[in-house]
N, C-alpha and C positions, 0 to 999 in steps of 0.2 A: 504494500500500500504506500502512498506519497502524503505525504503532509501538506498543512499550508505553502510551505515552501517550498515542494515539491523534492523535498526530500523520503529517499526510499525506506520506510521503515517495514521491517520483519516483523509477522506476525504468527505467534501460533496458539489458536483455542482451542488446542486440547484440555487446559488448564485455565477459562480466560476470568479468573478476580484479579481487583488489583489490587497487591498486598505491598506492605513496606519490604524491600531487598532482606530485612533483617530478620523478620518474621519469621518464627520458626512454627513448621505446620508438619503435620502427622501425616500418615494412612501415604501410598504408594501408587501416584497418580500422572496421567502422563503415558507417551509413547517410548516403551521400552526402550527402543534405539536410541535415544535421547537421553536417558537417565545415568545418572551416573553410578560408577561403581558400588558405591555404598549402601545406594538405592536397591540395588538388583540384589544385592546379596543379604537386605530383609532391615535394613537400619529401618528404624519406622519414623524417627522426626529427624530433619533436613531444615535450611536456610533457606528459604526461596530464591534468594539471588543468589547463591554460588549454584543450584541447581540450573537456575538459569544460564546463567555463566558458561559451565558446559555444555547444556543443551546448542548456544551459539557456538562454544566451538566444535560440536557436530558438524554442524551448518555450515560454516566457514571449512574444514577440510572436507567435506562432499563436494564444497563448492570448487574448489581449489582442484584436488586428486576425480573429480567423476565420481568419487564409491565412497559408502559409508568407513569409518575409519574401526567398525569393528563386523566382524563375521559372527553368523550361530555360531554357539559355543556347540561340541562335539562330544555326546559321553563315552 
């Protein structure tokens, strides 16, 4: 989407409140590929902005490399 200024801003409502970056929020929510380590492997409360944080830098090395920067995991 673009702003009033026509600048590009990145959106994603998978998750769409708007919460303070500091807020720490429970329960495991959100598109996997997105999530971070922590996330996946069962932490149940997180920071919304450093969540976020990675989620963009998902975003940014798909953008960069073509492919997401992690594959299914393999048992």
């Amino acid at each position: 989407m673009f702003n009033d200024q026509f600048l590009l801003k990145l959106i994603d409502f998978g998750l769409a409140v708007e919460a303070d970056p500091n807020k720490v929020m429970q329960g495991r929510v959100g598109t996997e590929g997105y999530q971070p380590p922590e996330m996946l492997k069962g932490e149940n409360t997180y920071k919304v902005g450093q969540v976020d944080l990675f989620a963009c830098a998902v975003i940014l090395f798909s953008m960069v490399y073509g492919v997401p920067p992690f594959g299914e995991a393999k048992a």
